[in-house]
Gaussian input, Z-matrix of N, CA and C with variables (Angstrom, degrees):
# hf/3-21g

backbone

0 1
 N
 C     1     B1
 C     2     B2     1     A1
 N     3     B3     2     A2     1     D1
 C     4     B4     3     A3     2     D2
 C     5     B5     4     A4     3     D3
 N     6     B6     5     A5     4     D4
 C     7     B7     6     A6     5     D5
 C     8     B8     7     A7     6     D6
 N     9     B9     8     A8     7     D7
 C    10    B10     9     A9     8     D8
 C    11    B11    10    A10     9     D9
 N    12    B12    11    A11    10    D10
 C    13    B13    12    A12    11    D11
 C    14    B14    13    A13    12    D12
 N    15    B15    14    A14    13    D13
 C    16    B16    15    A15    14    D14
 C    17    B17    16    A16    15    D15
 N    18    B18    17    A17    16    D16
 C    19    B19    18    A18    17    D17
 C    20    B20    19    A19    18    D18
 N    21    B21    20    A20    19    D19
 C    22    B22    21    A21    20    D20
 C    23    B23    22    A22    21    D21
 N    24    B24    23    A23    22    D22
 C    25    B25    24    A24    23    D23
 C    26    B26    25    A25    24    D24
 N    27    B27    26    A26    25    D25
 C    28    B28    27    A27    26    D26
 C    29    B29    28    A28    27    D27
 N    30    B30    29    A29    28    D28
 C    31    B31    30    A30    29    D29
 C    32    B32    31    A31    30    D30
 N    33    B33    32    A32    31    D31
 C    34    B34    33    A33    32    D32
 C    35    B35    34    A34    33    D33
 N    36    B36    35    A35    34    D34
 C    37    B37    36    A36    35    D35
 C    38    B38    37    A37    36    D36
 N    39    B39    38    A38    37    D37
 C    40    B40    39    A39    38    D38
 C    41    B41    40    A40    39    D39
 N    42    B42    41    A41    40    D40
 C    43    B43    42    A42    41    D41
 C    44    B44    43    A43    42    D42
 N    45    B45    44    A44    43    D43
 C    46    B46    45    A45    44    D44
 C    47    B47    46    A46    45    D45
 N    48    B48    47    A47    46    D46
 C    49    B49    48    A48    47    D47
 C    50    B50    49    A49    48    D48
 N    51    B51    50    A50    49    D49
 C    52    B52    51    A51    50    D50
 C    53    B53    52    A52    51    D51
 N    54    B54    53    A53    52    D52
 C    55    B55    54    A54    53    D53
 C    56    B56    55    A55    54    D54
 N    57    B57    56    A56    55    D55
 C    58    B58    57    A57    56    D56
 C    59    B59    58    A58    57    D57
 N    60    B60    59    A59    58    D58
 C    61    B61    60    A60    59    D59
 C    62    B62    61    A61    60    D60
 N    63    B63    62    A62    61    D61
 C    64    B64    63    A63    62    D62
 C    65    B65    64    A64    63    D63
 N    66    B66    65    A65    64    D64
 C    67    B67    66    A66    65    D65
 C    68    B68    67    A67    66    D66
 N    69    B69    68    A68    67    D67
 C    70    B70    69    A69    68    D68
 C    71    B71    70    A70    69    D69
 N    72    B72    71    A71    70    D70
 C    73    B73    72    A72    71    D71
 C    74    B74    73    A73    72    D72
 N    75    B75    74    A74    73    D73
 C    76    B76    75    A75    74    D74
 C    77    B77    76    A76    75    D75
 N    78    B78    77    A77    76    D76
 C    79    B79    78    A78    77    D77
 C    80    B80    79    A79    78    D78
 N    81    B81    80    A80    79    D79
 C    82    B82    81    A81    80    D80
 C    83    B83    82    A82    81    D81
 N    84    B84    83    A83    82    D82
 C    85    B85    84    A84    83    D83
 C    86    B86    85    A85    84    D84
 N    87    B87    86    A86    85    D85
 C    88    B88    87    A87    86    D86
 C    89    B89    88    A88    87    D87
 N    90    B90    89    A89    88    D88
 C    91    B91    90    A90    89    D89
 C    92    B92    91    A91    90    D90
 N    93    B93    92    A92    91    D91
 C    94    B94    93    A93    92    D92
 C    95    B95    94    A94    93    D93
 N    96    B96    95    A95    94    D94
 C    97    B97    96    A96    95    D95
 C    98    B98    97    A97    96    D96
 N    99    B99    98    A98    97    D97
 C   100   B100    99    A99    98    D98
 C   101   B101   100   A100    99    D99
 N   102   B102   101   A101   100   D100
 C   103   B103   102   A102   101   D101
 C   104   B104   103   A103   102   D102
 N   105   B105   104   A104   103   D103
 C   106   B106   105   A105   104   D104
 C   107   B107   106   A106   105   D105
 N   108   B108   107   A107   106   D106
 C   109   B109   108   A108   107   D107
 C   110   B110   109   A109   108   D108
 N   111   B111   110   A110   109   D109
 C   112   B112   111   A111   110   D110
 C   113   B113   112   A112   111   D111
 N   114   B114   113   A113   112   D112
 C   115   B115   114   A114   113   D113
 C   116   B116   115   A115   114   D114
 N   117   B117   116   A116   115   D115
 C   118   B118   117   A117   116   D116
 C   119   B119   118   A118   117   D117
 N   120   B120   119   A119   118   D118
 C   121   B121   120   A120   119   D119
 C   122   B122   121   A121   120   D120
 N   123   B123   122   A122   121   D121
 C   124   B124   123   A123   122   D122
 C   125   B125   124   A124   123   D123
 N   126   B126   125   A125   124   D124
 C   127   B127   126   A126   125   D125
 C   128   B128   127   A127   126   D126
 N   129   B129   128   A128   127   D127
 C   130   B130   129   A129   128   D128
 C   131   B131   130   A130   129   D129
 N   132   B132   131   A131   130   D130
 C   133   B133   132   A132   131   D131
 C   134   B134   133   A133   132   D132
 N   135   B135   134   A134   133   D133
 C   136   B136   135   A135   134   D134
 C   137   B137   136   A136   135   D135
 N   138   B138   137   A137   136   D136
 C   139   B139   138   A138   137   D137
 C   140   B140   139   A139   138   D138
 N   141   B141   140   A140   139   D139
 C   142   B142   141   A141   140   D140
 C   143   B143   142   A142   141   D141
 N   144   B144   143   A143   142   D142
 C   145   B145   144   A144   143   D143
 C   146   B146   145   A145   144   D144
 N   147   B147   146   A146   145   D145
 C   148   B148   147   A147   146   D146
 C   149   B149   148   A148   147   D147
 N   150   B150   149   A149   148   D148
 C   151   B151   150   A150   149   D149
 C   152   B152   151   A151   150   D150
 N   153   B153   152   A152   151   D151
 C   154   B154   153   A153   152   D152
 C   155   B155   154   A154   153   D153
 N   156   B156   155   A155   154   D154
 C   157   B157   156   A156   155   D155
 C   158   B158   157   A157   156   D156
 N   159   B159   158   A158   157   D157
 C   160   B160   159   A159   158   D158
 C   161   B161   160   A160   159   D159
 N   162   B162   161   A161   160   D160
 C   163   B163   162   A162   161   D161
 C   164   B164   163   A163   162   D162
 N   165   B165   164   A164   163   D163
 C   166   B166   165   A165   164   D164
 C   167   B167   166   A166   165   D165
 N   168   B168   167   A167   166   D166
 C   169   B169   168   A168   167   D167
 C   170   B170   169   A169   168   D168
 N   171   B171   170   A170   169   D169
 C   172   B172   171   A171   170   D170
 C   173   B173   172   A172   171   D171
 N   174   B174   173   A173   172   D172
 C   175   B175   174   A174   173   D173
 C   176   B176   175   A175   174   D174
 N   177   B177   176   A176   175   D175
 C   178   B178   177   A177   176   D176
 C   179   B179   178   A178   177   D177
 N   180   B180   179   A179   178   D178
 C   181   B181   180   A180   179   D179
 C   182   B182   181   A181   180   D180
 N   183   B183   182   A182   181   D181
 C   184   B184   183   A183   182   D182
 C   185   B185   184   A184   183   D183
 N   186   B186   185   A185   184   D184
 C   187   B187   186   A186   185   D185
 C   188   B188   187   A187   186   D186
 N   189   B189   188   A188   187   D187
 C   190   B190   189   A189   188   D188
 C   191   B191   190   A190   189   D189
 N   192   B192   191   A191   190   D190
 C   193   B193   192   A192   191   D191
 C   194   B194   193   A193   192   D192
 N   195   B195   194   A194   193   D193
 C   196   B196   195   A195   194   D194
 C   197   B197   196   A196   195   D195
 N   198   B198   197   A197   196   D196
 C   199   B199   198   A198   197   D197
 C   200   B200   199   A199   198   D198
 N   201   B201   200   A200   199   D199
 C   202   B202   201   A201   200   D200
 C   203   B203   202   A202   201   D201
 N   204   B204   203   A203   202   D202
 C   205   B205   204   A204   203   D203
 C   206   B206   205   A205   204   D204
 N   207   B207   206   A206   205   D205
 C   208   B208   207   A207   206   D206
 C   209   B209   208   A208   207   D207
 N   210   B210   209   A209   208   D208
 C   211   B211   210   A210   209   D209
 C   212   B212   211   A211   210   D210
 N   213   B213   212   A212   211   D211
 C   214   B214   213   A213   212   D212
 C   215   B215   214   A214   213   D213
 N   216   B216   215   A215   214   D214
 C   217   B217   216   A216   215   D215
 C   218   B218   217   A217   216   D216
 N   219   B219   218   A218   217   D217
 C   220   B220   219   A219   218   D218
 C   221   B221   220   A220   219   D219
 N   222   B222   221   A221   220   D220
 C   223   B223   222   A222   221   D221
 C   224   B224   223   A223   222   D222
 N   225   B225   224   A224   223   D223
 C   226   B226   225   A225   224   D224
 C   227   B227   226   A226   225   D225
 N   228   B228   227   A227   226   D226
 C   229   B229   228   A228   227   D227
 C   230   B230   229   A229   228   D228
 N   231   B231   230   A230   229   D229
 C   232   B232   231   A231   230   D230
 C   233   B233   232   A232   231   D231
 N   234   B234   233   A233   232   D232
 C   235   B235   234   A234   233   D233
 C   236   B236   235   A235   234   D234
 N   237   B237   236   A236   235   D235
 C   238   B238   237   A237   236   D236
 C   239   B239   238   A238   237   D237
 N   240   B240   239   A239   238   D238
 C   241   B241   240   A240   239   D239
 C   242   B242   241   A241   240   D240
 N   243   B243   242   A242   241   D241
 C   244   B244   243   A243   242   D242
 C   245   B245   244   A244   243   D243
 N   246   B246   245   A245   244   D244
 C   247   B247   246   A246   245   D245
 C   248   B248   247   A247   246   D246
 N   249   B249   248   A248   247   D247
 C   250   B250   249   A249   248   D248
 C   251   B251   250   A250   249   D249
 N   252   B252   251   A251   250   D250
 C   253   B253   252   A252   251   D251
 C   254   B254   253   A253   252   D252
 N   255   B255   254   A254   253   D253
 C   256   B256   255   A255   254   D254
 C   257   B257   256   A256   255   D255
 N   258   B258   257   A257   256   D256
 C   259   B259   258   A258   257   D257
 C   260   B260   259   A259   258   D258
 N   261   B261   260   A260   259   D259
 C   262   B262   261   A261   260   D260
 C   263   B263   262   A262   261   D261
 N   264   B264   263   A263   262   D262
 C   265   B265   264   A264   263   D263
 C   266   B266   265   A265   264   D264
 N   267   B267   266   A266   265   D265
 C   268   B268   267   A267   266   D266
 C   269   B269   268   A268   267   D267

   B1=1.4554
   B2=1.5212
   B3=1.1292
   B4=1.6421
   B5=1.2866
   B6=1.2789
   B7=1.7331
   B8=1.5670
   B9=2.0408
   B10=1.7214
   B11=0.8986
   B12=1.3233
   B13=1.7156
   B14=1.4240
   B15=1.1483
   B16=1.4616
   B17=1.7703
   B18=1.1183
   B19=1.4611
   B20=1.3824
   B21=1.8058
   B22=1.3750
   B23=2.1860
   B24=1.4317
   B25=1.3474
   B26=1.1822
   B27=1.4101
   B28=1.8842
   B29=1.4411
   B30=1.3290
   B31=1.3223
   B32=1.7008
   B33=1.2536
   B34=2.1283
   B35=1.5313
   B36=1.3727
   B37=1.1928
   B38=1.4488
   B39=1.1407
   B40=1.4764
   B41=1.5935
   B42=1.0574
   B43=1.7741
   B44=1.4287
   B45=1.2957
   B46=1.2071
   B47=1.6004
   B48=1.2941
   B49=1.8183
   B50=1.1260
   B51=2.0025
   B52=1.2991
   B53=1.6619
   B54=1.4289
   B55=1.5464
   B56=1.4539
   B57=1.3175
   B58=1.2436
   B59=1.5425
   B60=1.6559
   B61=1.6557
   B62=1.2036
   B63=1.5127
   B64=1.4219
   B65=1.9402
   B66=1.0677
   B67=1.4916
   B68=1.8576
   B69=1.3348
   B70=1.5492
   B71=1.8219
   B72=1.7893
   B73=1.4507
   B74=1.4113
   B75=0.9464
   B76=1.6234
   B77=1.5558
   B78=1.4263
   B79=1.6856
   B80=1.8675
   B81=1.1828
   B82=1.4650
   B83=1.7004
   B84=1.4111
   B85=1.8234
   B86=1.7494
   B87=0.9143
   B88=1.5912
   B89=1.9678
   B90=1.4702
   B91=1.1051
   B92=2.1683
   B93=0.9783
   B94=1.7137
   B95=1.6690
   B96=1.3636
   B97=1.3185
   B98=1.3770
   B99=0.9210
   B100=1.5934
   B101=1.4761
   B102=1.4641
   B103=1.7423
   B104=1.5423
   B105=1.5284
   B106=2.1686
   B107=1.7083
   B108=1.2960
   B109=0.9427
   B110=1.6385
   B111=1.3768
   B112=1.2164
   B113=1.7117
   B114=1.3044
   B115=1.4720
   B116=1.6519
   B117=1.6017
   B118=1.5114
   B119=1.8587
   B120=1.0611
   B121=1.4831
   B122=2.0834
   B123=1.5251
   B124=1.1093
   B125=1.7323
   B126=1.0912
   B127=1.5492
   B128=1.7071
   B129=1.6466
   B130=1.4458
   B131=1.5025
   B132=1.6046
   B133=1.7347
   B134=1.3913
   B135=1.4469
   B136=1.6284
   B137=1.7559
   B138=1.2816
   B139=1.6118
   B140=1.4643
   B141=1.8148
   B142=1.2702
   B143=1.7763
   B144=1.1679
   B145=2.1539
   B146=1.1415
   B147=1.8122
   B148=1.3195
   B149=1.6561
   B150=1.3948
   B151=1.5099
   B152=1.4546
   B153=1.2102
   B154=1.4121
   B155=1.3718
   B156=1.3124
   B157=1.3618
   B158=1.9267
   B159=1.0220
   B160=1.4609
   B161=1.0077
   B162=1.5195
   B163=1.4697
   B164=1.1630
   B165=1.1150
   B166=1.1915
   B167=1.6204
   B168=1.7219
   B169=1.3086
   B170=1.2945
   B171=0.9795
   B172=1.5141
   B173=1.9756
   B174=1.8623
   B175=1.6642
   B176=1.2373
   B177=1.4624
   B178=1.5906
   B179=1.5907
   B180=1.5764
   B181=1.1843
   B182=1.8491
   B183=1.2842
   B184=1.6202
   B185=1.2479
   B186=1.4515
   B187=1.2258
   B188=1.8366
   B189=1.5170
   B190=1.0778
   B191=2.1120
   B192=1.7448
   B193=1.1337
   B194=2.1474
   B195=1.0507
   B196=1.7154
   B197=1.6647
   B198=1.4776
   B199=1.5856
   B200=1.5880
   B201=1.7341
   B202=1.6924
   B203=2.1500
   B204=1.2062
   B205=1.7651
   B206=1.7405
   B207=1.2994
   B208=1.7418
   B209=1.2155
   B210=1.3237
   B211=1.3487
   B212=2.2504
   B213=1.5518
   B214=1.3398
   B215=1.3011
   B216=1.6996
   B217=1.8477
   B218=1.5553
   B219=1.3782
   B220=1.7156
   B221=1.6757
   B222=1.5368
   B223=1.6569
   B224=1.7119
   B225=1.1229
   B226=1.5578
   B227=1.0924
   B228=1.2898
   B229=1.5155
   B230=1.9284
   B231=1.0222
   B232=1.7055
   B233=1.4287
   B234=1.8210
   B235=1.4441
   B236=1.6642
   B237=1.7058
   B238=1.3172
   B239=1.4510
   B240=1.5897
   B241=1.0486
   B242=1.1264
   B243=1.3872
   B244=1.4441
   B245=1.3573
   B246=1.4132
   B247=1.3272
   B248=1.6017
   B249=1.2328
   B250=1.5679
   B251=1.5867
   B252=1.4543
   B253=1.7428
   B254=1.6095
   B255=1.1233
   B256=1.4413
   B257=1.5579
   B258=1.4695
   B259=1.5477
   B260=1.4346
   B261=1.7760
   B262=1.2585
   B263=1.0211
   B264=1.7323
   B265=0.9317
   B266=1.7202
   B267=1.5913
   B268=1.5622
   B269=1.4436
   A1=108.67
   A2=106.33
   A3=112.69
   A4=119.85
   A5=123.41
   A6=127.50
   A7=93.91
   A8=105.63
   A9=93.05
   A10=101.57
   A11=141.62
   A12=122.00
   A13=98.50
   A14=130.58
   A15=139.70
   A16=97.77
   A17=119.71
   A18=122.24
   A19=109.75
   A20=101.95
   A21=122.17
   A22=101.49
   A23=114.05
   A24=102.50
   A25=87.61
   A26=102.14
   A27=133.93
   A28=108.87
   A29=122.74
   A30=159.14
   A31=127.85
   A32=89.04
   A33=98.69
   A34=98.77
   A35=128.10
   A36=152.63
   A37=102.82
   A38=141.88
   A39=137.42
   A40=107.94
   A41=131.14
   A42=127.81
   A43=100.29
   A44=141.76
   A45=145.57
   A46=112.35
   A47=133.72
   A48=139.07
   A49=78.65
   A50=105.35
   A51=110.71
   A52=131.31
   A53=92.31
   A54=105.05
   A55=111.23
   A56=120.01
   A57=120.54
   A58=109.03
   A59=119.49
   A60=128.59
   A61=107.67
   A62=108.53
   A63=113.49
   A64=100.12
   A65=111.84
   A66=95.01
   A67=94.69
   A68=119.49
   A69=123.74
   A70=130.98
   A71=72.69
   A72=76.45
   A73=127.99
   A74=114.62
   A75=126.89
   A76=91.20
   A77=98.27
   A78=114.71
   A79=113.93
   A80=119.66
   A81=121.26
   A82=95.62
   A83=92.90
   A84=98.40
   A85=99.15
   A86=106.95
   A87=135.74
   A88=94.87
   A89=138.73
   A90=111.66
   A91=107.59
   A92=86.25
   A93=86.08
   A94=116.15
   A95=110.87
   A96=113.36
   A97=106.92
   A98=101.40
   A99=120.97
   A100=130.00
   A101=99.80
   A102=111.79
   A103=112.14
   A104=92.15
   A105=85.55
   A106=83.54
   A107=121.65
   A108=163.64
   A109=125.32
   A110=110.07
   A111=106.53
   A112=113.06
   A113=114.01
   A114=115.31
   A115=96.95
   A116=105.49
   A117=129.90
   A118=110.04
   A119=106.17
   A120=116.38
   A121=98.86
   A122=104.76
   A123=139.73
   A124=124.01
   A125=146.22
   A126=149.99
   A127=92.46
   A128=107.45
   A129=93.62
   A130=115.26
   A131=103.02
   A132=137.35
   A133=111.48
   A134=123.75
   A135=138.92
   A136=87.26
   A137=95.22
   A138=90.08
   A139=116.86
   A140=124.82
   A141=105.70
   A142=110.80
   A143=87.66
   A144=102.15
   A145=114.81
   A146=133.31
   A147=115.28
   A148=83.05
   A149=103.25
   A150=126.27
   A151=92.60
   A152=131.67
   A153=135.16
   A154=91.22
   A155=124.20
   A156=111.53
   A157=120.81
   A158=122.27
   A159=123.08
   A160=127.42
   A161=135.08
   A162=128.05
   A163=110.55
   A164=149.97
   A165=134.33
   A166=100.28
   A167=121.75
   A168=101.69
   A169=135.21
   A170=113.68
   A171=132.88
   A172=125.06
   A173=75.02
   A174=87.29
   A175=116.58
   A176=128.90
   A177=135.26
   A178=118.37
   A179=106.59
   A180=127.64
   A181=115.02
   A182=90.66
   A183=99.82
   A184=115.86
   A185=138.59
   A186=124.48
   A187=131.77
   A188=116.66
   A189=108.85
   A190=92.41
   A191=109.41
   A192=125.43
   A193=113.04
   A194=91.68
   A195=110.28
   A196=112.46
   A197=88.02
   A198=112.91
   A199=128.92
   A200=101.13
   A201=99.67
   A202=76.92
   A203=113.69
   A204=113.19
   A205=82.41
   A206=134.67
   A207=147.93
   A208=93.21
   A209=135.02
   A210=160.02
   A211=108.11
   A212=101.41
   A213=84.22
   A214=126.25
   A215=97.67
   A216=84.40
   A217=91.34
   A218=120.73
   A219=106.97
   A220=97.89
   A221=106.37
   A222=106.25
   A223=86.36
   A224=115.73
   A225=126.42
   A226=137.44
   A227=154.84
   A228=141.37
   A229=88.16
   A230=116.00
   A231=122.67
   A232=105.63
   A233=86.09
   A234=93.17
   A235=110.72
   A236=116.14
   A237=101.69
   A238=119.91
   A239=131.03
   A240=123.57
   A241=103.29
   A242=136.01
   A243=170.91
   A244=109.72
   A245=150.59
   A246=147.25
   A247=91.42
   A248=111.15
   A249=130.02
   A250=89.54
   A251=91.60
   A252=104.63
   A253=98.15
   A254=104.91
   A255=119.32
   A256=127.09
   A257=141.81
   A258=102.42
   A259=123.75
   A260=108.85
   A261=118.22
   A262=135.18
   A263=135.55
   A264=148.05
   A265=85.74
   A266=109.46
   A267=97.28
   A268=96.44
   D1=129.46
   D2=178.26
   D3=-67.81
   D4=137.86
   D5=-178.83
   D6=-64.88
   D7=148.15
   D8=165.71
   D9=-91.02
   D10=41.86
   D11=157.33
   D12=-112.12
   D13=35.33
   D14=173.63
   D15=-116.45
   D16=-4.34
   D17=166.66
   D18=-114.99
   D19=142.19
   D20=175.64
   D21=-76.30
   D22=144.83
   D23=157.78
   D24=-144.30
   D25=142.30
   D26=164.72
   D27=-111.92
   D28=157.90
   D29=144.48
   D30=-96.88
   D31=88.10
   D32=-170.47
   D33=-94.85
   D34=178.19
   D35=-166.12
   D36=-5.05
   D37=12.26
   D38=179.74
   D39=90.32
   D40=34.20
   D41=-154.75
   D42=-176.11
   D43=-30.16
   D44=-161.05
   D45=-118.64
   D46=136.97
   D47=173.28
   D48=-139.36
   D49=114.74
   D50=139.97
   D51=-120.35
   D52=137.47
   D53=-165.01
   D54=-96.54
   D55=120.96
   D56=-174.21
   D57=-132.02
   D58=157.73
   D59=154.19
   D60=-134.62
   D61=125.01
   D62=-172.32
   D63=-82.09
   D64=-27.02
   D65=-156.14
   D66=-84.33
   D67=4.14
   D68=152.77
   D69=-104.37
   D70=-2.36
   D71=-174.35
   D72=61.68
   D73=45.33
   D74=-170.71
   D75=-122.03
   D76=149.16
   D77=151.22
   D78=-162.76
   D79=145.27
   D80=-173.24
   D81=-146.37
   D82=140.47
   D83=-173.52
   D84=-129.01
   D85=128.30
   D86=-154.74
   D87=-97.29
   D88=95.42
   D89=-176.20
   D90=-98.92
   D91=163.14
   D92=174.50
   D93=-114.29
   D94=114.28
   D95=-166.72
   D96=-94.70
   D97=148.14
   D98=-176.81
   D99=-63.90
   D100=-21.58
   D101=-176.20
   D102=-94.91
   D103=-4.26
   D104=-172.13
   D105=-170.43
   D106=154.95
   D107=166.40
   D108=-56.10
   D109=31.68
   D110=175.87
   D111=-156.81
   D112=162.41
   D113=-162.71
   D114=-103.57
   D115=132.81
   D116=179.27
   D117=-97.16
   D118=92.90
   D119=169.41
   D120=-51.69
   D121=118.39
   D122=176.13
   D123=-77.45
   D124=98.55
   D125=155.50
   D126=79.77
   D127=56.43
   D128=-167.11
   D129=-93.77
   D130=-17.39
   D131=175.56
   D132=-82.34
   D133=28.20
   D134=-167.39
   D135=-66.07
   D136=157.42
   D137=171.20
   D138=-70.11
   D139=-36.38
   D140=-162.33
   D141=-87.06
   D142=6.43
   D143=161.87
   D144=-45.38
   D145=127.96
   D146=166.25
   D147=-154.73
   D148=-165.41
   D149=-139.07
   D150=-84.84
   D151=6.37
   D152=-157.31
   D153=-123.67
   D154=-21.57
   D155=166.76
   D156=-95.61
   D157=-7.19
   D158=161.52
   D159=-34.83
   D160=-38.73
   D161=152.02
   D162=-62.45
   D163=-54.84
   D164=-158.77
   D165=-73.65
   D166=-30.60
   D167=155.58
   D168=-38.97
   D169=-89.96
   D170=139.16
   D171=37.66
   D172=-67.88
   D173=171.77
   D174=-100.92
   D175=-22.95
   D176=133.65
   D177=-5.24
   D178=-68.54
   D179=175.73
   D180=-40.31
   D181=-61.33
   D182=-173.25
   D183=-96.38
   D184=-2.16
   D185=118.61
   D186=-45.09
   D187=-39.21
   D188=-155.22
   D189=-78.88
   D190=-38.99
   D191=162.54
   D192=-29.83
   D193=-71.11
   D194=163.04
   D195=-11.75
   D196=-91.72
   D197=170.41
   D198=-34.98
   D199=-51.09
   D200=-151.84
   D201=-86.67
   D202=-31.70
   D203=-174.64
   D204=-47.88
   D205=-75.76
   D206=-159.83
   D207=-34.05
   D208=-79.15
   D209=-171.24
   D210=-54.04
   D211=-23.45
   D212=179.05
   D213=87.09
   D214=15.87
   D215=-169.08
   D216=-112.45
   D217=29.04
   D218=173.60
   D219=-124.36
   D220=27.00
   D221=-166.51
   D222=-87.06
   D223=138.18
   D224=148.98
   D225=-30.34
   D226=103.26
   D227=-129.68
   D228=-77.80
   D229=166.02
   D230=169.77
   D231=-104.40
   D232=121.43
   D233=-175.26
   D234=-86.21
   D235=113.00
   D236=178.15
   D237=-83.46
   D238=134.08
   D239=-163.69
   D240=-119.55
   D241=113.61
   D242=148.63
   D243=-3.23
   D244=89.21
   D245=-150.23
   D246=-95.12
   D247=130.61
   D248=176.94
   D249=-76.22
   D250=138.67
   D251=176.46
   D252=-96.39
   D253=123.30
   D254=178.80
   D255=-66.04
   D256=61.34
   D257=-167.71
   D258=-37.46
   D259=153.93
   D260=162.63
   D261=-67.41
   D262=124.29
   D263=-158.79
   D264=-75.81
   D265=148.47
   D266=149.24
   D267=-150.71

């Protein structure tokens, strides 16, 4: 199993972690969508993909997991809830 400090991770346009190892030649880019709270593994079914690369998925994954948690982008939006103005009792 590969150390994760044997992987590169970036932060592109505010939406994207890409995790790469050059000396496997691997890279997978993690995007963060805007409507829900979770990261979409990107061109991960490429053709020259095969079963020999799943670990390095794998730890891809939980690095890219790592990061976007650091950064705040898997936080739950805050629901502000609207305080009913009460009339005064008198």
């Amino acid at each position: 199993m590969s150390n994760p400090s044997d992987f590169t991770v970036q932060v592109c346009n505010d939406r994207d972690i890409v995790i790469s190892k050059a000396e496997a030649e691997f890279e997978v880019t993690y995007r963060k969508e805007a409507y829900c709270a979770m990261l979409f593994a990107s061109e991960v079914l490429q053709n020259d993909f095969d079963e020999s690369k799943v670990t390095l998925l794998a730890q891809a994954w939980k690095l890219a997991l790592d990061k976007a948690t650091s950064l705040g982008w898997l936080d739950p939006p805050e629901r502000k809830r609207k305080r009913r103005v009460r009339p005064e009792l008198s």
